[in-house]
C-alpha positions in Angstrom: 15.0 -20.8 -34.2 15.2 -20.1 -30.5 11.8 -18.0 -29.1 13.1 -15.1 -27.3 11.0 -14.7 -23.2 10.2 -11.5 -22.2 11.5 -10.6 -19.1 9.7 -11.6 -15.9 8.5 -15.0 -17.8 9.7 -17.9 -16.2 7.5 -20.5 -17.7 10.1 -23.8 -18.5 13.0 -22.4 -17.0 13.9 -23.6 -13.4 16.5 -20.9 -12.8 17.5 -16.9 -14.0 20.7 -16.2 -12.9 19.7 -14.5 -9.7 16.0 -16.5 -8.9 15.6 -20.6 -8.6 12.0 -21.2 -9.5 9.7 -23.9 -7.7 7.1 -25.1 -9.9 3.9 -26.3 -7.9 0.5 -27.6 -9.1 -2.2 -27.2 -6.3 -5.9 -29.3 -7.5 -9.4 -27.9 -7.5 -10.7 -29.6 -4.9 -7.8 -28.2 -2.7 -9.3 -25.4 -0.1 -7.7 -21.9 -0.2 -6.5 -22.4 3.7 -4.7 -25.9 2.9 -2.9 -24.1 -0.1 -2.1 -21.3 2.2 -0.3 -23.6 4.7 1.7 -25.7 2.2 3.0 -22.7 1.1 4.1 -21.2 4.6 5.6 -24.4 5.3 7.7 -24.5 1.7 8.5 -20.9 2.7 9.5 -21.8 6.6 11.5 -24.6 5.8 12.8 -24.1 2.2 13.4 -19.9 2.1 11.2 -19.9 -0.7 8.9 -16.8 -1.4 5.5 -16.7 -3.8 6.3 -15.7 -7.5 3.4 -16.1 -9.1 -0.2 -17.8 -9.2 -2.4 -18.2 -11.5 -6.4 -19.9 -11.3 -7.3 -22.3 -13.7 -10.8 -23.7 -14.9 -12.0 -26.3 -11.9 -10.2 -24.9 -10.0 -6.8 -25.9 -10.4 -3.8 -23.5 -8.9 0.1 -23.1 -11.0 2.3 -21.5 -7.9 5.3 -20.7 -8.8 7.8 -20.2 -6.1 10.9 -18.6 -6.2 13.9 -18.1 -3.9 18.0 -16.4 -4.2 20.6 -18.5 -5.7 22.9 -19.4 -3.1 26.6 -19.6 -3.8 26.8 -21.9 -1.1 24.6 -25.2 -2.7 25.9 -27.3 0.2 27.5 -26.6 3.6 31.6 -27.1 3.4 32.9 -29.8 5.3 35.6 -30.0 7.7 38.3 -33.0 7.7 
């Protein structure tokens, strides 16, 4: 039988409809500034925006990023 997610959970599922999830793993021993940069660079270069977060034991960050489908997955070419 298929669990039911409650809304907002996103856990093992890459897309929503409307959202595309980015699942990222960030180490303990990873400082707080070089986190902060990766992520401004995903977001600069890749439109993605920060979902979620979550602190683990040692350390260890769970970023989930998230960004709007696009209809367009690949610019149309011309012939």
């Amino acid at each position: 039988m298929a669990r039911s997610r409650p809304t907002g959970e996103i856990e093992g599922d890459p897309s929503d409809g409307e959202w595309e999830y980015r699942p990222l793993q960030l180490p303990g021993d990873v400082s707080r500034m070089t986190a902060a940069v990766r992520l401004a660079i995903q977001a600069e270069f890749g439109g993605w925006e920060l979902s979620r977060v979550r602190l683990y034991p040692g350390g260890v960050r769970k970023v989930w990023l998230r960004r709007r489908r696009s209809t367009h997955m690949l610019p149309e070419l011309s012939v």
